[in-house]
C-alpha positions as CSV (number, residue, x, y, z in Angstrom):
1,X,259.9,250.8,165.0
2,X,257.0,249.8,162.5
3,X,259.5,247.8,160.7
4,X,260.6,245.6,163.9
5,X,257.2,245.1,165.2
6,X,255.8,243.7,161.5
7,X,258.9,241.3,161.9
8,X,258.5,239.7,165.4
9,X,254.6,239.2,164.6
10,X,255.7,237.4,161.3
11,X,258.4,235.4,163.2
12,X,255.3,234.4,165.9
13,X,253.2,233.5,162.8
14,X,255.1,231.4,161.4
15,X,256.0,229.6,165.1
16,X,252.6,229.0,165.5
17,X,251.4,228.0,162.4
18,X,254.7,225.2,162.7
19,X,253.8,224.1,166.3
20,X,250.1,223.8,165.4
21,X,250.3,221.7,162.5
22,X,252.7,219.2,164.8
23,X,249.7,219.0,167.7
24,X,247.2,218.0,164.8
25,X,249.1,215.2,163.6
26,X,249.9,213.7,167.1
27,X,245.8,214.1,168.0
28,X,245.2,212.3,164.9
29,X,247.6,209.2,165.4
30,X,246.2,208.8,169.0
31,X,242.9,209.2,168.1
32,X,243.1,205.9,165.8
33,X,244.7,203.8,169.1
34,X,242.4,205.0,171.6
35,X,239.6,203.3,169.6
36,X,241.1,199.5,170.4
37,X,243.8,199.2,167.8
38,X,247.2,198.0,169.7
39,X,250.7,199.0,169.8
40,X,253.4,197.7,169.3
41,X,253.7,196.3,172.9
42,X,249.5,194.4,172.7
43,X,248.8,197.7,175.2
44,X,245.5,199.4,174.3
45,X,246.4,203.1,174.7
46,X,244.4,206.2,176.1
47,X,244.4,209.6,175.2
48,X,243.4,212.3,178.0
49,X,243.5,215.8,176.0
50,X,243.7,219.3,178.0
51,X,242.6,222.4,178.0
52,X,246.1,223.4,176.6
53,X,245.8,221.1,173.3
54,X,248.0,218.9,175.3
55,X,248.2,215.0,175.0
56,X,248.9,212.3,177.7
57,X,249.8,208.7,176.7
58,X,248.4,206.8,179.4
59,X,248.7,202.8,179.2
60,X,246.0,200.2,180.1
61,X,247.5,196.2,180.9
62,X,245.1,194.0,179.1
63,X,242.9,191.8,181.5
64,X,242.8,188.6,179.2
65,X,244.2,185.3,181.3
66,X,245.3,182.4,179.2
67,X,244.6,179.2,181.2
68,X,245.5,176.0,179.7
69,X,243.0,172.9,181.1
70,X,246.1,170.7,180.8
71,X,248.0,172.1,182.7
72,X,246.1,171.4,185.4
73,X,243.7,167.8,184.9
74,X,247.3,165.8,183.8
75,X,248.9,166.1,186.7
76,X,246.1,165.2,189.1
77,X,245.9,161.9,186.5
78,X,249.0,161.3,186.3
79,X,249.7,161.3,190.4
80,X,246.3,159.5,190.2
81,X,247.1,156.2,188.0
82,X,251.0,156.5,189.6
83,X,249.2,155.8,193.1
84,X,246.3,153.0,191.9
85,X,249.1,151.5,189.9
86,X,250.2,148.2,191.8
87,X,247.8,148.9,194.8
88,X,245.6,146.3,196.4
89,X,242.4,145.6,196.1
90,X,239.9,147.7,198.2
91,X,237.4,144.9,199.3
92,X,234.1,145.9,200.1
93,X,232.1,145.3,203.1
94,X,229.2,142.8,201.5
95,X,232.7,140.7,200.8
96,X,232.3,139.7,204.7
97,X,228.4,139.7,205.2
98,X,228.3,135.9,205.4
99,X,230.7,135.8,209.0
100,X,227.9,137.9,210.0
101,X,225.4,135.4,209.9
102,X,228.1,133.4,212.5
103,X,225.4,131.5,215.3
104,X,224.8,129.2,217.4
105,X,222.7,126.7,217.8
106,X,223.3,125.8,221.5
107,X,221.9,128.4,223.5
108,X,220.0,127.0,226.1
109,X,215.9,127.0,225.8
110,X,213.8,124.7,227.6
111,X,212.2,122.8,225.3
112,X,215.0,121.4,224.5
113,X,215.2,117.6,224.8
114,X,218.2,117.1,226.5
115,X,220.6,119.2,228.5
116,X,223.6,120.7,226.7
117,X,226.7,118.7,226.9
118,X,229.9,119.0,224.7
119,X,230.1,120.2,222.2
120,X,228.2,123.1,223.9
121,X,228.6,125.7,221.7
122,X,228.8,125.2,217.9
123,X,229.1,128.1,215.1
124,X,228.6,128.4,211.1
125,X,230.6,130.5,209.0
126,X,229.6,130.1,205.5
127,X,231.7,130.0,202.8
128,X,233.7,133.2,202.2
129,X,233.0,134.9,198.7
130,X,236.9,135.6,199.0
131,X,239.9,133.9,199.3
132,X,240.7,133.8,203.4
133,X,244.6,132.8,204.4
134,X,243.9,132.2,207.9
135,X,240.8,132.7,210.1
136,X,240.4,132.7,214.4
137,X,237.9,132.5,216.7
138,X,238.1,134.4,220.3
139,X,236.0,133.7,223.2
140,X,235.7,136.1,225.8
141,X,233.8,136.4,229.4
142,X,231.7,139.3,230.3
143,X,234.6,141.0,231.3
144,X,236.0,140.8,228.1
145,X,238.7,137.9,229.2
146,X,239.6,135.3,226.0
147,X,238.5,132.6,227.0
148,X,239.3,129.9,224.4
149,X,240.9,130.7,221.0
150,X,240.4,128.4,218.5
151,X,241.9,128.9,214.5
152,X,243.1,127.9,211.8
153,X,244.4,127.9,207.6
154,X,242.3,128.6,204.9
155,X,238.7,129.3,204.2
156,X,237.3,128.1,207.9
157,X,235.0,124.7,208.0
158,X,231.3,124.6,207.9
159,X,231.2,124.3,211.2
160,X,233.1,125.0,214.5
161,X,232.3,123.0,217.5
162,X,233.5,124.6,220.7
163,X,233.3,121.9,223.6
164,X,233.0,124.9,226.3
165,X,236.5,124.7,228.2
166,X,238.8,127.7,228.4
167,X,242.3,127.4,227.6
168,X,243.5,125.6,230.9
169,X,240.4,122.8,230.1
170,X,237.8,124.6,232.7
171,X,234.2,124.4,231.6
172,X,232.7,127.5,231.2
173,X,229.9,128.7,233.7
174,X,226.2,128.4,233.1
175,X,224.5,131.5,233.6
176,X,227.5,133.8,232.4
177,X,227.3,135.9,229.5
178,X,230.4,134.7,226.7
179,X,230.9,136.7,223.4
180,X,233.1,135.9,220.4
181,X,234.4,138.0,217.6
182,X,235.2,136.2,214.6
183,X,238.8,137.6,212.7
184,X,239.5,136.7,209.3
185,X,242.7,137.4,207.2
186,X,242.7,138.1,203.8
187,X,245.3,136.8,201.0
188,X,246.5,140.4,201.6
189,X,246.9,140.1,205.4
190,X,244.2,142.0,206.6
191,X,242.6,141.1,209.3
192,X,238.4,141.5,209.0
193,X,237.0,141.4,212.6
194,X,232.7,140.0,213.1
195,X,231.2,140.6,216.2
196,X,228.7,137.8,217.1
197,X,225.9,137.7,219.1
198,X,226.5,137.2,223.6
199,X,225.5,134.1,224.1
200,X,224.7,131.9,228.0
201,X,224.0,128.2,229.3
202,X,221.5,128.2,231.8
203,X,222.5,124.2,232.2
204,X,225.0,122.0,231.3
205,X,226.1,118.9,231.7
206,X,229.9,117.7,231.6
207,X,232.4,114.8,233.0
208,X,235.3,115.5,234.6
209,X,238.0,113.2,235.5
210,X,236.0,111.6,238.3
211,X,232.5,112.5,238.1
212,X,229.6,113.8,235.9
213,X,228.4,116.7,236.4
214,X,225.2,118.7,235.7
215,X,224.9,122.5,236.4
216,X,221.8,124.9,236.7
217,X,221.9,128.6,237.3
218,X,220.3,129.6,240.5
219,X,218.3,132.2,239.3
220,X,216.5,129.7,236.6
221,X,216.0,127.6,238.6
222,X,214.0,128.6,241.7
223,X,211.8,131.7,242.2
224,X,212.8,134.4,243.8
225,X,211.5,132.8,247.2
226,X,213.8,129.8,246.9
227,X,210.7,127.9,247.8
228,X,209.6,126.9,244.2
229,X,210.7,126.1,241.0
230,X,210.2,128.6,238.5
231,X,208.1,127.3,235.2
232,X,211.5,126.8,233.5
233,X,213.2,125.3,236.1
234,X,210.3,122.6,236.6
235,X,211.5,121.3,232.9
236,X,215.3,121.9,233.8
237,X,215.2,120.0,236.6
238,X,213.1,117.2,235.1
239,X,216.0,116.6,232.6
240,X,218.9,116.6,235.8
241,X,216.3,113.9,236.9
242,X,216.9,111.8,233.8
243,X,220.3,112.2,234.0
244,X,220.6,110.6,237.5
245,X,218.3,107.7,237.1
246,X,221.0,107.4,233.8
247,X,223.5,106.9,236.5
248,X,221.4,105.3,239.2
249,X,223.7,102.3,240.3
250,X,226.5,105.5,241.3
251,X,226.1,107.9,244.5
252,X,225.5,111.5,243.7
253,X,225.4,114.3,246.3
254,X,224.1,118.0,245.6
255,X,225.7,121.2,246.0
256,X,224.1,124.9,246.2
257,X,226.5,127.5,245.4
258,X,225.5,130.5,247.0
259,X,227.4,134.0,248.0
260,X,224.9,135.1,250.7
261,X,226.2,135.8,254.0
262,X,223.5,134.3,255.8
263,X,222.8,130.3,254.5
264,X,220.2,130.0,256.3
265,X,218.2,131.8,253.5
266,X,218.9,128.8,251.0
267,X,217.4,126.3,253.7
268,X,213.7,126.8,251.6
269,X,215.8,125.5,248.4
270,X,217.4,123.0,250.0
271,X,214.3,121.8,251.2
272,X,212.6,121.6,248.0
273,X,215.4,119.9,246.5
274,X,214.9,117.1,249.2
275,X,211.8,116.7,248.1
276,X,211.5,116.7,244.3
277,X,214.5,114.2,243.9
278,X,213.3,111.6,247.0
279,X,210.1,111.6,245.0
280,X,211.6,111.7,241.5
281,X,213.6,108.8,242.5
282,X,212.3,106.8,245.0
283,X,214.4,107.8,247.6
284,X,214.9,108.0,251.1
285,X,215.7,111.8,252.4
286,X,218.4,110.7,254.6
287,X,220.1,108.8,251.9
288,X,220.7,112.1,250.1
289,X,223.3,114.3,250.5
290,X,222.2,118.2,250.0
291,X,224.8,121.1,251.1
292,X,225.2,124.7,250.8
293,X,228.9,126.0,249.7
294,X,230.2,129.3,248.9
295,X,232.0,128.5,245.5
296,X,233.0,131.4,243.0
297,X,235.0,129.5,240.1
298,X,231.3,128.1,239.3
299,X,229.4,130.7,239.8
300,X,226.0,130.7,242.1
301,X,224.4,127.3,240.7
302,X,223.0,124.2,241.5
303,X,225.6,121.2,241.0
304,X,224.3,117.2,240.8
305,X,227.9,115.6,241.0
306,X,227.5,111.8,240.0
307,X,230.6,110.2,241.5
308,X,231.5,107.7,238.5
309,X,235.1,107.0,240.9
């Protein structure tokens, strides 16, 4: 019984002294990876031991990112010179300051020393810093109506004379607001729009087929009494004055436009009328002929109408 026991202890001994040495080794080999030296597979490895003299192999991924700067900036160039290649030019907005300076010169002011007459209206472009295929230049009412449309090839003149008539020849009306937009078109075809300045006549003088004509607005000419002449329409109607003893040897007659129900309101301007030209020109009262009409494709004004025929 002595004999059997001696023989299973030696049998353990010699198990445990086997298995032991086996643990050692495997500790020692994991030992060396688990301070940063890499496997096969360019894993770091860590080594959890137990209580039981166990090991356990656990994997970490690495957390490096390889990015390649290339990869990403040529493309973005590439699509960037592929889309500029061939393009037009982007013109830039001081290309088109100078049809901002567009005027004109004709704008009604009483010390002027004659009464506008055609060409009323006259504008300057100045020479364009770019080469201009074709160029336009819109009219329109204060209800935003084109009025006249004038145009043309090329870099546009020095000057643009307007002589005031709308497309079916009508003159335009004194005391009206007009606006125009200047449109010029690039060697490209693009169009490049300047708004000008609104602009008015408070007077005008014009011929017609018949007769010449001379126009003041109502409300610069008389106060709002109707009874007087307001400080500008003093000058304004010392000009029309000029412009009848110009055409003394033909009849004239006078015409107030109004829109007010009642006329009888306008017999104060009709009145002073009688009595500034009789004196102006040495006339009899009776020989003149002074009427009140309700006209609206001349707007409320008051018309000298020189009968040349």
């Amino acid at each position: 019984m002595v004999k059997k026991i001696c023989f299973i202890l030696a049998i353990m001994l010699i198990v445990f002294l086997v298995y032991g040495e086996g643990i050692s080794e495997e500790a020692i080999d994991t030992k060396s990876a688990a301070k940063g030296e890499e496997t096969g597979g360019g894993l770091s490895e860590i080594v959890i031991k137990g209580e039981a003299k166990d090991t356990v192999k656990v994997e970490k991924a690495s957390y490096g990112i390889e990015i390649k700067l290339e990869d990403i900036v040529s493309p973005s160039i590439e699509k960037m010179e592929a889309l500029m290649e061939g393009s037009l030019e982007i013109l830039r907005q001081k290309d088109f300051e100078q049809f901002s300076r567009l005027s004109s010169n004709q704008v009604i002011r009483p010390d002027l020393p004659s009464i506008p007459e055609p060409p009323l209206v006259t504008f300057y472009p100045e020479a364009s810093r770019i080469p201009i295929k074709k160029w336009e230049l819109v009219v329109s009412d204060e209800k935003g109506n084109t009025i006249r449309s004038l145009e043309g090839k090329g870099s546009p003149p020095r000057s643009i004379k307007w002589d005031g008539r709308d497309e079916r020849g009508r003159v335009i009306r004194v005391g009206t607001l007009y606006a125009y937009n200047f449109v010029a078109v690039d060697e490209n075809g693009r169009p490049h729009t300047t708004g000008g300045k609104p602009f008015q006549l408070l007077a005008l003088k014009y011929d017609e087929k018949d007769s010449v004509n001379v126009e003041v607005a109502n409300r610069v000419l008389y106060t709002s009494e109707r009874d007087k002449f307001s400080e500008d329409g003093k000058l304004i109607m010392e000009k029309a004055l000029d412009v009848l003893r110009q055409y003394s040897r033909y009849p004239f007659k006078v015409e107030i436009c109004i829109d007010d129900p009642d006329p009888a309101v306008w017999e104060k301007a009709k009145a002073l009328l009688l009595e500034s030209i009789s004196t102006g020109l040495v006339l009899l009262k009776e020989e003149l002929k002074i009427g009140l009409v309700k006209r609206s494709d001349r707007g409320l004004t008051t018309c000298f109408i020189i009968q040349t025929k």
